[in-house]
N, C-alpha and C positions, 0 to 999 in steps of 0.2 A: 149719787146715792152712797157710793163706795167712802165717797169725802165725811157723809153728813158722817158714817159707823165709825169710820177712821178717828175722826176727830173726835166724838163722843167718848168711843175708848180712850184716851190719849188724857182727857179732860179726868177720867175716872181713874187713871192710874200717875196721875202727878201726886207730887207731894204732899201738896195739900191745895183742896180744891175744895172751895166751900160755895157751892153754887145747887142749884136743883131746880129743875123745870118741867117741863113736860111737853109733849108732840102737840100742837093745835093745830096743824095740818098735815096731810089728813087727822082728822081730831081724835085726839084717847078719850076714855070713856072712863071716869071716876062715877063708883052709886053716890059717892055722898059729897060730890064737888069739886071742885080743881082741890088738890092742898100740895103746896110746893112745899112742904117742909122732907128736907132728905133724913135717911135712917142708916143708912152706911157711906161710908167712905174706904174707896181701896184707893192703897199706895203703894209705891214700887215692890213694897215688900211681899205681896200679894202673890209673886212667885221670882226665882230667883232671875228668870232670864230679864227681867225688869228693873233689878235691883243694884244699886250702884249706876246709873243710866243717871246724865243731866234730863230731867225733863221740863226746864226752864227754858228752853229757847223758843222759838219760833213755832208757830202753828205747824207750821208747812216739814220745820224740822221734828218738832217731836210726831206729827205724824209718821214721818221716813223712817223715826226711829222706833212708834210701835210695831209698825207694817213688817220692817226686819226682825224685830224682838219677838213677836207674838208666836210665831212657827215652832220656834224653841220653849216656846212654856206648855208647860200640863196642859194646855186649854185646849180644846179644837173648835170651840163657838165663842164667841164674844157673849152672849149668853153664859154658857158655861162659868164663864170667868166673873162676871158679876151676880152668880146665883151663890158664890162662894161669901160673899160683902151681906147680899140681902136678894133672898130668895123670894120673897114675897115683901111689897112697902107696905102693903094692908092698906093701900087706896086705889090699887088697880081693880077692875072688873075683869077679873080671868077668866069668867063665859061668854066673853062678850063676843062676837063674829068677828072673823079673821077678814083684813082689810084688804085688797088687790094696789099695791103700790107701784105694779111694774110699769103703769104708764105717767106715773109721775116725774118732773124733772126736775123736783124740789119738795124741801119738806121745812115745817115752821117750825122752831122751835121757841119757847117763849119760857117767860119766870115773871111772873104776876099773880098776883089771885083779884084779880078785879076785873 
């Protein structure tokens, strides 16, 4: 689980990353539909401990290299740090019930709308 947040951040603070998807497992909850179109983008500039950082290499290495970086930025949630980019995408359901993931040992993530 630690891998899926790692890597998700890692994807949202490259340089340019033009991708958007959404959780379908366990499943997110849109009122008006899946819509995978994204509304922000952060890049390394988003705070300094990120900045100047190759984040072109390797999965595996730009993860090593937010996991070390992230400690050093303003942020203290990964949250935190992407409420700065887009606080709200205007297609999430924010009432929606709170999901119990802790016995899960995997999670989907996908980019379709079909």
């Amino acid at each position: 689980m630690k891998f899926v947040v790692a890597t998700t951040a890692i994807s949202i603070v490259a340089h340019s990353v033009n991708a958007h998807g959404y959780l379908s497992q366990p499943a997110a909850h849109f009122p008006h539909g899946v819509d995978t179109k994204y509304n922000a983008i952060l890049t390394g500039s988003c705070d300094p401990a990120f900045s100047g950082i190759n984040w072109d290499d390797s999965p595996e290495a730009n993860t090593a290299m937010f996991t070390k970086s992230f400690p050093n930025s303003q942020f203290k949630t990964l949250r935190a740090m992407m409420d700065t980019a887009a606080s709200d995408c205007g297609s999430t359901d924010l009432t929606g019930s709170p999901v119990d993931v802790s016995s899960l040992s995997s999670m989907k993530w996908q980019n379709d709308q079909g």
